[in-house]
N, CA, C and O atoms as a MOPAC input file, in Angstrom:
PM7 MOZYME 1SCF
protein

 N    -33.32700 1   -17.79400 1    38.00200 1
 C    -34.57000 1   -17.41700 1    37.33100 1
 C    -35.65900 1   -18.39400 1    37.77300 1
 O    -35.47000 1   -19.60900 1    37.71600 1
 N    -36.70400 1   -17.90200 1    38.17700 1
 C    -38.21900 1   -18.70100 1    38.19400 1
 C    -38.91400 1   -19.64100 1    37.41400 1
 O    -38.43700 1   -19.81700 1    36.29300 1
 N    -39.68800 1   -20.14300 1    37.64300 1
 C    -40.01800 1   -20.97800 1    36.33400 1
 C    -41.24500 1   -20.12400 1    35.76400 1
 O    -41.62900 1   -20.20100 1    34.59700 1
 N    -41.65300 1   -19.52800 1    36.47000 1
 C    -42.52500 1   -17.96500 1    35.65600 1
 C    -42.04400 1   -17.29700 1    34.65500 1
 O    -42.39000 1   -17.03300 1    33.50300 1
 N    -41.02500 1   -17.04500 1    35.45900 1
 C    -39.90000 1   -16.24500 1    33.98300 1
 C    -39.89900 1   -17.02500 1    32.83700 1
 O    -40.45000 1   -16.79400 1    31.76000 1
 N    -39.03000 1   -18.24200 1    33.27500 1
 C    -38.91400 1   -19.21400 1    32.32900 1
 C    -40.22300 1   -19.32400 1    31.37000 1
 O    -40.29700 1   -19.19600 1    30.14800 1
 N    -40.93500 1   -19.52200 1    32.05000 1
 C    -42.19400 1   -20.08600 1    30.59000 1
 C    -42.61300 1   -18.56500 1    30.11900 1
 O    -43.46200 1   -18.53100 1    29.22800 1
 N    -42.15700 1   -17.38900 1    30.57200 1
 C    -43.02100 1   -16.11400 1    29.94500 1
 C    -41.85100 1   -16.28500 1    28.73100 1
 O    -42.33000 1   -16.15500 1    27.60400 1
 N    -40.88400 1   -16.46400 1    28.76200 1
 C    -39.13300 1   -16.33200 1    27.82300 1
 C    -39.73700 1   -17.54000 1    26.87700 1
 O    -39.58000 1   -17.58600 1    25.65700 1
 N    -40.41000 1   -18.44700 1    27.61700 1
 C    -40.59000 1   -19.39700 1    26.48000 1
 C    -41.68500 1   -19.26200 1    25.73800 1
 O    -41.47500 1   -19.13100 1    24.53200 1
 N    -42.96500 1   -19.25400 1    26.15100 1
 C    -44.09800 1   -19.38500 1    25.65000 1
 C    -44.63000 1   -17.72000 1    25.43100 1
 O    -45.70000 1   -17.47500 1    24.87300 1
 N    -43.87500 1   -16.83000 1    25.86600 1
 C    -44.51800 1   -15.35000 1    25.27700 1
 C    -45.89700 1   -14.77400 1    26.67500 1
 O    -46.58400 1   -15.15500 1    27.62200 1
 N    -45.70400 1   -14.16600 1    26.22000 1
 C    -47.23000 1   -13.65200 1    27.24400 1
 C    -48.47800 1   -13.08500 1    26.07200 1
 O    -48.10500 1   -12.31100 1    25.19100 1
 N    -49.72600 1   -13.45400 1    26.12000 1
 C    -49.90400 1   -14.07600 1    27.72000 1
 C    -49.91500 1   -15.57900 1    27.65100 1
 O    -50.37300 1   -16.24900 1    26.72500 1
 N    -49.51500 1   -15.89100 1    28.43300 1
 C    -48.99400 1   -17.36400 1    29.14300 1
 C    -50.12000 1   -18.09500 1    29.04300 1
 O    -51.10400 1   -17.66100 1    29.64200 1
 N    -50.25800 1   -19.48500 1    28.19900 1
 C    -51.15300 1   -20.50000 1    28.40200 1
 C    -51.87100 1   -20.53500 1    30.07700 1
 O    -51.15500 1   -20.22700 1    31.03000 1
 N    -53.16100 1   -20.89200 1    30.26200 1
 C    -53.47600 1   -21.23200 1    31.11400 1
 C    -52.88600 1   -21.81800 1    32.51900 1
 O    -52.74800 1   -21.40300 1    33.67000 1
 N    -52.47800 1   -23.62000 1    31.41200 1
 C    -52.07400 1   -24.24100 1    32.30600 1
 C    -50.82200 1   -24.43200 1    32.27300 1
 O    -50.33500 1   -25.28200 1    33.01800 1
 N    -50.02200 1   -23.68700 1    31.40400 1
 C    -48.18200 1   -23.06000 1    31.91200 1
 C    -48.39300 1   -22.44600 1    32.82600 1
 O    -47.66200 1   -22.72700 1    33.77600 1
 N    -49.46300 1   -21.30000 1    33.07700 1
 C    -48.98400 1   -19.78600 1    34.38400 1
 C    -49.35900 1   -21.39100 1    35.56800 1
 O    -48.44600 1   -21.71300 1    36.32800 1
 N    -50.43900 1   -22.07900 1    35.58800 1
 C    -50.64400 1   -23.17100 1    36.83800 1
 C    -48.98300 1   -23.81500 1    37.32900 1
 O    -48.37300 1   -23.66300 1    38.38700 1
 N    -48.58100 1   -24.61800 1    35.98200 1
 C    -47.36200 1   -25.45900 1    36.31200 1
 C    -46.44500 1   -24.26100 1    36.44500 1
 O    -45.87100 1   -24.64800 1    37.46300 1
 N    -45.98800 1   -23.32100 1    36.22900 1
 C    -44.64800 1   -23.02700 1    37.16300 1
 C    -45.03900 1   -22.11200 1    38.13600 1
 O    -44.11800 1   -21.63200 1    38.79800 1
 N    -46.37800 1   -21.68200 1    38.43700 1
 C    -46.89400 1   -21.31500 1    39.69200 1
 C    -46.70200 1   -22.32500 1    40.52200 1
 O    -46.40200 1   -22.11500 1    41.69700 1
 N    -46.82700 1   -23.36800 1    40.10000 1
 C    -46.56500 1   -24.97800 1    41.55800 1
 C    -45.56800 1   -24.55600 1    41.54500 1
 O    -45.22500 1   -23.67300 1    42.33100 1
 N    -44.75700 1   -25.09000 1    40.59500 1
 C    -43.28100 1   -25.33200 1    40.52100 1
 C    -42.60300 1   -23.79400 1    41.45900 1
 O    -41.77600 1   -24.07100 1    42.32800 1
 N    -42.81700 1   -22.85400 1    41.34400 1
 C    -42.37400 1   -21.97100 1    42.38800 1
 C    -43.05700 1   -22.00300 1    43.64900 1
 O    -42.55500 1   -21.44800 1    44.62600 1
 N    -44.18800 1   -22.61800 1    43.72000 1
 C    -44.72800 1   -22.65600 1    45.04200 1
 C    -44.04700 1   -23.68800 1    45.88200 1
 O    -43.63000 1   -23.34500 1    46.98800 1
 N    -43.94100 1   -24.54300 1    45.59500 1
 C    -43.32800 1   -25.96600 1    45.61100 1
 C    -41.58600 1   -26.20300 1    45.60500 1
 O    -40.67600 1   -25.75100 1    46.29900 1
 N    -41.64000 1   -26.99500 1    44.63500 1
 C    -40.34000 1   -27.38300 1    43.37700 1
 C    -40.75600 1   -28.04200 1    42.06300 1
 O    -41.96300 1   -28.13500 1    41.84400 1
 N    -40.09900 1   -28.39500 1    41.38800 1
 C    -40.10900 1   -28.66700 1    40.27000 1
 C    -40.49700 1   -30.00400 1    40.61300 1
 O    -41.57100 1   -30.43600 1    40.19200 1
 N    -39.71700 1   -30.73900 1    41.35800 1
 C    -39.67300 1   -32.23200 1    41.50400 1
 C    -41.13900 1   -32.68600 1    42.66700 1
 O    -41.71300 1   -33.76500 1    42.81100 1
 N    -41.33700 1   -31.51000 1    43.25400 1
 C    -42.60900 1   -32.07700 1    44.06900 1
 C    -43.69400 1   -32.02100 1    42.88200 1
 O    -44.24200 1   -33.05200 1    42.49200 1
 N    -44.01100 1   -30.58600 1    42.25400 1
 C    -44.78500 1   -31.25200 1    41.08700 1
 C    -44.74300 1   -31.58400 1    40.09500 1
 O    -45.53200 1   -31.21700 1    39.22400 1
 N    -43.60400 1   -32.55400 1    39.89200 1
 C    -43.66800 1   -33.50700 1    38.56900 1
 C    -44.40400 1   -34.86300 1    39.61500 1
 O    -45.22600 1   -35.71700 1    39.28300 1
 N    -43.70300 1   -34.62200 1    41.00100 1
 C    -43.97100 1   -35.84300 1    41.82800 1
 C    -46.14900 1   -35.91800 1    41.49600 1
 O    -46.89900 1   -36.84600 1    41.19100 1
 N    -46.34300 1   -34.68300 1    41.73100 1
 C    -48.13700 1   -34.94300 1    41.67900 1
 C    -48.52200 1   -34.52800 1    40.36800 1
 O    -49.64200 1   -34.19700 1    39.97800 1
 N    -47.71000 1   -34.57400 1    39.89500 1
 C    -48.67800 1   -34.78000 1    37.96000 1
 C    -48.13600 1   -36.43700 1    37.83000 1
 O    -48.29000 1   -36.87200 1    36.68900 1
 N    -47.78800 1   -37.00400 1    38.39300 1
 C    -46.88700 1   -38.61100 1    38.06700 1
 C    -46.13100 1   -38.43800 1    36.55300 1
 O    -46.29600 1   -39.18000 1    35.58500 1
 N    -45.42000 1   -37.46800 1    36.61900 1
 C    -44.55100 1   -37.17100 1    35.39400 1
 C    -42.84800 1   -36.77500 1    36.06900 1
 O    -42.55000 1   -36.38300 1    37.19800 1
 N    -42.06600 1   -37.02800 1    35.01700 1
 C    -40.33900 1   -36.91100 1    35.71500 1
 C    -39.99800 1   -35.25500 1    35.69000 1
 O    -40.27200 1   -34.68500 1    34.63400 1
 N    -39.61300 1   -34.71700 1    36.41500 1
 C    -38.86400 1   -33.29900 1    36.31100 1
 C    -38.61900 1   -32.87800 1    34.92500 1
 O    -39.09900 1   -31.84600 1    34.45500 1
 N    -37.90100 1   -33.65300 1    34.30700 1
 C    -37.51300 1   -33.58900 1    32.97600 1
 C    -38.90200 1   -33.13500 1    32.18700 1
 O    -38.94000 1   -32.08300 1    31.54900 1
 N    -39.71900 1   -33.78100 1    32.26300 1
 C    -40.86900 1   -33.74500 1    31.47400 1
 C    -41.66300 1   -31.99100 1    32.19700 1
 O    -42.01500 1   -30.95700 1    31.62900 1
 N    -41.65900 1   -32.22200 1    32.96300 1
 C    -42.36600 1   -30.71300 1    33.89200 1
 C    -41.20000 1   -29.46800 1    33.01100 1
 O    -41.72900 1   -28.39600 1    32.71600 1
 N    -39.93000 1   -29.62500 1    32.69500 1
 C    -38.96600 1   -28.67900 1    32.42700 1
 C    -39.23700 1   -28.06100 1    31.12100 1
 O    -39.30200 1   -26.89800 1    30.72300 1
 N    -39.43800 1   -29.75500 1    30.33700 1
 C    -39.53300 1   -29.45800 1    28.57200 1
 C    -41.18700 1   -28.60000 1    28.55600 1
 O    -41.49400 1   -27.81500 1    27.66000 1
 N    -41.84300 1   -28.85100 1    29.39400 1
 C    -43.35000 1   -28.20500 1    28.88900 1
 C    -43.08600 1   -27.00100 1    29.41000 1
 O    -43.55300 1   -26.07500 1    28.74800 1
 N    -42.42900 1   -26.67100 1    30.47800 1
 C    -42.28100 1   -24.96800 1    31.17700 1
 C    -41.69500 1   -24.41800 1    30.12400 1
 O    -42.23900 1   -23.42100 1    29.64900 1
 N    -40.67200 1   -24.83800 1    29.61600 1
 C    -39.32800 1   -24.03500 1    28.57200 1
 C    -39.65300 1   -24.77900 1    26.96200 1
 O    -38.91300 1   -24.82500 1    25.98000 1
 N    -40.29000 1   -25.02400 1    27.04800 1
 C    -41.31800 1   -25.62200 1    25.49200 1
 C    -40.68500 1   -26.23000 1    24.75100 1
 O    -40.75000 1   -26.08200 1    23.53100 1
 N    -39.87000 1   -27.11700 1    25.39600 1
 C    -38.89800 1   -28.28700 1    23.94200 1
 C    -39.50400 1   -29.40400 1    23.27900 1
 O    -38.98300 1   -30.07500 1    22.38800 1
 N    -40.87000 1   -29.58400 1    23.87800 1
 C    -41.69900 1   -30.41000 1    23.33300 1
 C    -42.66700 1   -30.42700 1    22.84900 1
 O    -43.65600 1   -30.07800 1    23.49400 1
 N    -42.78500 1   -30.86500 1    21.43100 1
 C    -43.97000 1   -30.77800 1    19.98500 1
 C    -45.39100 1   -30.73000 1    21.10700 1
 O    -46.19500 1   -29.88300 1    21.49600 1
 N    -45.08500 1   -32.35500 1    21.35000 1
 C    -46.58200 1   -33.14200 1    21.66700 1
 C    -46.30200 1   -32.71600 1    23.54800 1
 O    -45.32700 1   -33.14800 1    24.16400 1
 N    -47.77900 1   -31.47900 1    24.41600 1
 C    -48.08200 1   -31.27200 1    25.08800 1
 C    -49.23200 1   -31.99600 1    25.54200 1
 O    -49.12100 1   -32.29200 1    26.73200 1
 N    -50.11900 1   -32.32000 1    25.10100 1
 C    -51.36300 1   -32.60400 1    25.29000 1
 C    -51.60200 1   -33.47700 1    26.98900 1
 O    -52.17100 1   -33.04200 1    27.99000 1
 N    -50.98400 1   -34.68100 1    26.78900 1
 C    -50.63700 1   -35.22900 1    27.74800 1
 C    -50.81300 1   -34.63100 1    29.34500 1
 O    -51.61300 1   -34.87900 1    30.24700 1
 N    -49.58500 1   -33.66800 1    29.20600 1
 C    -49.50600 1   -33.33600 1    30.24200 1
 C    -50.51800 1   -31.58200 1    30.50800 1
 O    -50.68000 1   -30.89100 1    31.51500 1
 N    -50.86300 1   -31.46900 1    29.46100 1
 C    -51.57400 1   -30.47800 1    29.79300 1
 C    -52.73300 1   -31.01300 1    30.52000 1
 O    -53.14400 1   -30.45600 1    31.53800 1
 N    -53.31700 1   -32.15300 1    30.00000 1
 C    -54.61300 1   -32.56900 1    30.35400 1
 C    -54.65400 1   -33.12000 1    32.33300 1
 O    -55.61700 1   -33.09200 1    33.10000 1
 N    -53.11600 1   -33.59400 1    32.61700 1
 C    -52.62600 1   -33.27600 1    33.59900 1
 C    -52.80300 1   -32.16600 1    34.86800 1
 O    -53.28500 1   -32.32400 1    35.99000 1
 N    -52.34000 1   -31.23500 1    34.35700 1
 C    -52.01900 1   -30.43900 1    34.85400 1
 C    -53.74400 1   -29.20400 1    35.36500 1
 O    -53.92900 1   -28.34200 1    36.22400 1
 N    -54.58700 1   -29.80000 1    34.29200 1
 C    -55.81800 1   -29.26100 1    34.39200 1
 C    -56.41400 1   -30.01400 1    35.43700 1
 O    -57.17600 1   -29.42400 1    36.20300 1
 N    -56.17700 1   -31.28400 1    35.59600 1
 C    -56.97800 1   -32.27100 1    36.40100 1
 C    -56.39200 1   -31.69500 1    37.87300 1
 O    -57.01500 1   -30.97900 1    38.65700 1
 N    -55.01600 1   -32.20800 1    38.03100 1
 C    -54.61700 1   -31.83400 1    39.06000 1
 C    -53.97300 1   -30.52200 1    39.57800 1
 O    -53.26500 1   -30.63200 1    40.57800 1
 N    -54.11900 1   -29.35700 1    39.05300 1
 C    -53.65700 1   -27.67900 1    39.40500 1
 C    -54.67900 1   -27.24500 1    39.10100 1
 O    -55.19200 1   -26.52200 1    39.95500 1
 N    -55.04300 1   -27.34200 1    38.49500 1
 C    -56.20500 1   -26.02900 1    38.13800 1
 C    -57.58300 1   -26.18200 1    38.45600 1
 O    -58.32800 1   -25.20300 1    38.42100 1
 N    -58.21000 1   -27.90400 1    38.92000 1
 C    -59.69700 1   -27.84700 1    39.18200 1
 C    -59.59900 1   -28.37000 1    40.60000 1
 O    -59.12400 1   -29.45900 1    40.92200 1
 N    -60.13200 1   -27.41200 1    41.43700 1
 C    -60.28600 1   -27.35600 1    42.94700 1
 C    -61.64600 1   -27.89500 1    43.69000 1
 O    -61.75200 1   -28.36200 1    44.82400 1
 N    -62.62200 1   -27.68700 1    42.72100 1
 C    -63.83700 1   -28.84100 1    43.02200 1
 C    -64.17300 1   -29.47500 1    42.16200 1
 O    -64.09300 1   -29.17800 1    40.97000 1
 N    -64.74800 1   -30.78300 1    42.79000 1
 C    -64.95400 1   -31.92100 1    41.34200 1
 C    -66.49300 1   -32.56200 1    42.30900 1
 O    -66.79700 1   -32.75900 1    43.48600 1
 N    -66.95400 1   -32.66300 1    41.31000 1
 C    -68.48100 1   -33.23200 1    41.46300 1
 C    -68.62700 1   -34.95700 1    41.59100 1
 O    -68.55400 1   -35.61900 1    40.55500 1
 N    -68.76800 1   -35.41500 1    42.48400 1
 C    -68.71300 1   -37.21900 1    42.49800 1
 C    -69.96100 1   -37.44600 1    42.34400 1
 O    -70.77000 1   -36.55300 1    42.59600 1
 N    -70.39500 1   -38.77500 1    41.86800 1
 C    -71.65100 1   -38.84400 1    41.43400 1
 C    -72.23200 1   -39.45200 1    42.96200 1
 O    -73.35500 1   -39.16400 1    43.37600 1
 N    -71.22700 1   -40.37700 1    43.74900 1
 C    -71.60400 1   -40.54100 1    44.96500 1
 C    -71.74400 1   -39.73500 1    46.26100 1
 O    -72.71400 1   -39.76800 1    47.01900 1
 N    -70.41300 1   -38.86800 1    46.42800 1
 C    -70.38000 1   -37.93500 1    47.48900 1
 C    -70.34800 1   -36.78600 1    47.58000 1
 O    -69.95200 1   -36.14400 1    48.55200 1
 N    -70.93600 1   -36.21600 1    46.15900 1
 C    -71.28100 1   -34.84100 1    45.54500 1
 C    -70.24700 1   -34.06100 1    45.46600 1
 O    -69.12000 1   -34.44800 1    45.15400 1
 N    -70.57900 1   -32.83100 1    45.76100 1
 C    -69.36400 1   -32.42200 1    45.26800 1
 C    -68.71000 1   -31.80300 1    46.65600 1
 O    -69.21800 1   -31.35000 1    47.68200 1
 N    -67.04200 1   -32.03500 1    46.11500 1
 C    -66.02800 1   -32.12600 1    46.62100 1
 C    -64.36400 1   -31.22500 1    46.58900 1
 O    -64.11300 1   -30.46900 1    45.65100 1
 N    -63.63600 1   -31.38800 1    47.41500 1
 C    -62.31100 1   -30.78400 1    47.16000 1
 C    -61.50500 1   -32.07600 1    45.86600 1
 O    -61.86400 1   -33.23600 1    45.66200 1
 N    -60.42000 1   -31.33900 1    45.24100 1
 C    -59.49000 1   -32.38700 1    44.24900 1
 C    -58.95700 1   -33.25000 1    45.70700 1
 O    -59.33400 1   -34.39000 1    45.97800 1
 N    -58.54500 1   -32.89600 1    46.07400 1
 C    -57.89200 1   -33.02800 1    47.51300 1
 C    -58.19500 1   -34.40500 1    47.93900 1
 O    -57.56400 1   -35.45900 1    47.86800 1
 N    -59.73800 1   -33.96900 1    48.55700 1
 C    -60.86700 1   -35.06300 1    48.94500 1
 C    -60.75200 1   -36.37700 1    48.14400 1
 O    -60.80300 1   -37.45300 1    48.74000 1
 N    -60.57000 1   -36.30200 1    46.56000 1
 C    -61.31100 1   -36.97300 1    45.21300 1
 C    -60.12200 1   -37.93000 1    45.86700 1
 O    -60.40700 1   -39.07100 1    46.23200 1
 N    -58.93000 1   -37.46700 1    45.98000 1
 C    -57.73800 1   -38.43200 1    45.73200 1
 C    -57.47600 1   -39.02200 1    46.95400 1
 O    -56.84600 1   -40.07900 1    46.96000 1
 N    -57.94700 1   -38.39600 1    48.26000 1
 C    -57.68500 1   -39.17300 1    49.33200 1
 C    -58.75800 1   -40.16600 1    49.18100 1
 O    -58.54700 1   -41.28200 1    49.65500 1
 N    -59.82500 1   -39.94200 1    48.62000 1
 C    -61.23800 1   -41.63500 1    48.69300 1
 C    -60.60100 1   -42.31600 1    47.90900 1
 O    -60.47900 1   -43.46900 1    48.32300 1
 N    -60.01600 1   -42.08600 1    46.71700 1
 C    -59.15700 1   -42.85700 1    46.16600 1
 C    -58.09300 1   -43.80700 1    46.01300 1
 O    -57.74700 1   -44.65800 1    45.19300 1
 N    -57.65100 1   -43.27800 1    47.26000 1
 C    -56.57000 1   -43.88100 1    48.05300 1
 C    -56.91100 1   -44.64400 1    49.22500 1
 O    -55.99100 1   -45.06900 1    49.92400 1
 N    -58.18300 1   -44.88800 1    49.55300 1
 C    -58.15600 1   -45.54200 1    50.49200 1
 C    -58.12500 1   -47.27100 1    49.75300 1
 O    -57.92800 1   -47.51800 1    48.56400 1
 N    -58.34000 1   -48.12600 1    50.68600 1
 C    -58.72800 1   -49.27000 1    50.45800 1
 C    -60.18400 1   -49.86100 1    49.76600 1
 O    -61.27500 1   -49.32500 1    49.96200 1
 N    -59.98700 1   -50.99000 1    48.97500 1
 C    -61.36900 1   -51.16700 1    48.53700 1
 C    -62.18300 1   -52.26800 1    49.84300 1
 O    -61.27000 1   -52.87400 1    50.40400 1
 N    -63.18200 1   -52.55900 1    50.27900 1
 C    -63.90600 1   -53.05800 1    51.12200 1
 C    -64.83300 1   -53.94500 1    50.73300 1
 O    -63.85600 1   -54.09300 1    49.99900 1
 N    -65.55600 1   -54.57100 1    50.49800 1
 C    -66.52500 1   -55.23300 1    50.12700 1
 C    -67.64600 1   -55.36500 1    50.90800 1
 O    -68.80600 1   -55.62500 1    50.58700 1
 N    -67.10700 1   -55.13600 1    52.05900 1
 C    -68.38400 1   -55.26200 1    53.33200 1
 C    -68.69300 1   -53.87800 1    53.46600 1
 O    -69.52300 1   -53.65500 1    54.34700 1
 N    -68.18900 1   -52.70000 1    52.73400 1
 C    -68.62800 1   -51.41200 1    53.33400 1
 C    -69.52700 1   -51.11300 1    51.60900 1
 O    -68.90100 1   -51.26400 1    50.56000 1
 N    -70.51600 1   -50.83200 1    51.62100 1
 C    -71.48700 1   -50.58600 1    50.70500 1
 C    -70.65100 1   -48.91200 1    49.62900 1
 O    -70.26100 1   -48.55800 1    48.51600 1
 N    -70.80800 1   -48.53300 1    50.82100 1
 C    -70.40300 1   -47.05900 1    49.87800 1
 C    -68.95500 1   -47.34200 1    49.76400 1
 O    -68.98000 1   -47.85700 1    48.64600 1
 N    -67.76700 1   -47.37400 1    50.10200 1
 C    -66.47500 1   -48.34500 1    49.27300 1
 C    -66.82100 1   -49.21300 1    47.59500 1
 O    -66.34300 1   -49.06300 1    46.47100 1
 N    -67.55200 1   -49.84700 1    47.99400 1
 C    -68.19500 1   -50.17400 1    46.69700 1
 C    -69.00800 1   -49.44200 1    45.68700 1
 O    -68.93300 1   -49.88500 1    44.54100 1
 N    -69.73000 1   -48.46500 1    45.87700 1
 C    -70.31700 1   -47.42800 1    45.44000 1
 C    -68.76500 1   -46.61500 1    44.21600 1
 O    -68.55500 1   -46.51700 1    43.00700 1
 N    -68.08100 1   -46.23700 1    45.46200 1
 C    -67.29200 1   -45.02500 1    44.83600 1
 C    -66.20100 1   -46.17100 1    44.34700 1
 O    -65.46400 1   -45.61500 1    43.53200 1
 N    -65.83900 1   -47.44700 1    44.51000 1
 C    -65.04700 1   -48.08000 1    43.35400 1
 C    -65.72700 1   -48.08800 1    42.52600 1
 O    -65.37500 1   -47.27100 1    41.67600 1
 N    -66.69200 1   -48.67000 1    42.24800 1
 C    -67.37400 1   -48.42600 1    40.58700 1
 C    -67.04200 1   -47.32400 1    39.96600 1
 O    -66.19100 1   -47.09900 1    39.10500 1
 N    -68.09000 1   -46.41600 1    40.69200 1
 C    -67.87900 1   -44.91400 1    40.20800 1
 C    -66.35500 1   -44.40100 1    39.76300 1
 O    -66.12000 1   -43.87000 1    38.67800 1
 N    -65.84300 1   -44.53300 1    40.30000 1
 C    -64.15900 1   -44.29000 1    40.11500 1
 C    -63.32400 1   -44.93800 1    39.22600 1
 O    -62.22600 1   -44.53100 1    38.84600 1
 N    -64.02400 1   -46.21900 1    38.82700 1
 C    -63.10500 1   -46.83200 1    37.46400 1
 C    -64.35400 1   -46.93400 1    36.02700 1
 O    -64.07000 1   -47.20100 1    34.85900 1
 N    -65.63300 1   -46.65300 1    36.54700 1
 C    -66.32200 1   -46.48900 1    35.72700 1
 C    -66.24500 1   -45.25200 1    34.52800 1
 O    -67.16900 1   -45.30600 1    33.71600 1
 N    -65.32300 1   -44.23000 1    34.34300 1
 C    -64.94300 1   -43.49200 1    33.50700 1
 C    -65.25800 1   -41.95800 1    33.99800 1
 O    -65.51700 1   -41.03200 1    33.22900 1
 N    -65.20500 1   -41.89000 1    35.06900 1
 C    -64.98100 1   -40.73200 1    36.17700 1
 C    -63.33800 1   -39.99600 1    35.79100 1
 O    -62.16700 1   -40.33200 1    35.96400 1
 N    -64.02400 1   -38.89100 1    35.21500 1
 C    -62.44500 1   -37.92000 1    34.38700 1
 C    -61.88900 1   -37.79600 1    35.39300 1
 O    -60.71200 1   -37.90400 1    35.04900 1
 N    -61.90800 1   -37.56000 1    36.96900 1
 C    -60.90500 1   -37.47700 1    38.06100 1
 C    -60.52000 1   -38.41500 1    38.39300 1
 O    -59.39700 1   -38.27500 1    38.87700 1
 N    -60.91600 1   -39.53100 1    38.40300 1
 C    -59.94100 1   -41.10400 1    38.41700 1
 C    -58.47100 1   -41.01000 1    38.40000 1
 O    -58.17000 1   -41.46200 1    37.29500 1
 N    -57.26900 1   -40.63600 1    39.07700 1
 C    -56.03100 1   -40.14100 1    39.23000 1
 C    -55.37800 1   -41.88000 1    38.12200 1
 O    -54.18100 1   -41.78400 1    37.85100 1
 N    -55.73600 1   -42.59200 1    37.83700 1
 C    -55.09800 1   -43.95000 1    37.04300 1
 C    -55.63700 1   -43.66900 1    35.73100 1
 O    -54.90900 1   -44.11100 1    34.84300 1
 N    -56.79600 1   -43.00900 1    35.27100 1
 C    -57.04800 1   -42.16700 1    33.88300 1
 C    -55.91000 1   -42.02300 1    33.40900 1
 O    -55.48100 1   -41.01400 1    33.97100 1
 N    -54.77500 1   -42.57900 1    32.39600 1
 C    -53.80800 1   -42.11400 1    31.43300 1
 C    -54.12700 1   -41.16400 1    30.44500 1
 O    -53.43000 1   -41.28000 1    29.43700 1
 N    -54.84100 1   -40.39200 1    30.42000 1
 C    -55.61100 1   -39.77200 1    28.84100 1
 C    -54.35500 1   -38.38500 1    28.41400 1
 O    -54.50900 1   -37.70400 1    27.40100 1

């Protein structure tokens, strides 16, 4: 069985938003590649598909950031792919490069796509 199935058996139709997103990855994918890009364990991706768990919030807020919003607006490099957000993110910080410094601020300054945001 799918994990489509799975969350329609669990959660009823029509299907939360960001359930039809997570086991749309999760069949696009695996389970374990996207627990790997929500930074959550399989286990945790399983209990929210098949609903064994009270408290969602967490990972819903997750799952919105990273599945479901495909452009995100930077205050420095306008707007952008999610894609994009997380590779500038990932680069190195610089001190001698002006805009490196720009988008670190911006990025820990309370920027909701900030991938280290715990919320």
């Amino acid at each position: 069985m799918n994990m489509l199935a799975k969350a329609i058996a669990a959660w009823g139709s029509p299907l939360p938003d960001w359930i039809k997103a997570l086991a749309e990855a999760c069949d696009d994918t695996s389970l374990r590649k996207t627990a790997a890009r929500m930074d959550v364990s399989p286990a945790m991706v399983s209990l929210a598909i098949n609903r064994k768990r009270l408290y969602l919030s967490f990972i819903k807020v997750r799952v919105e950031k990273r599945l479901m919003i495909t452009m995100v607006v930077c205050p420095i490099l306008g707007v952008m792919g999610r894609n994009e957000c997380l590779q500038e993110q990932a680069r190195p910080f610089s001190s001698a490069n002006p805009l490196r410094v720009q988008l670190f601020k911006a990025c820990r300054n309370g920027c909701p796509y900030y991938k280290e945001c715990k919320k």
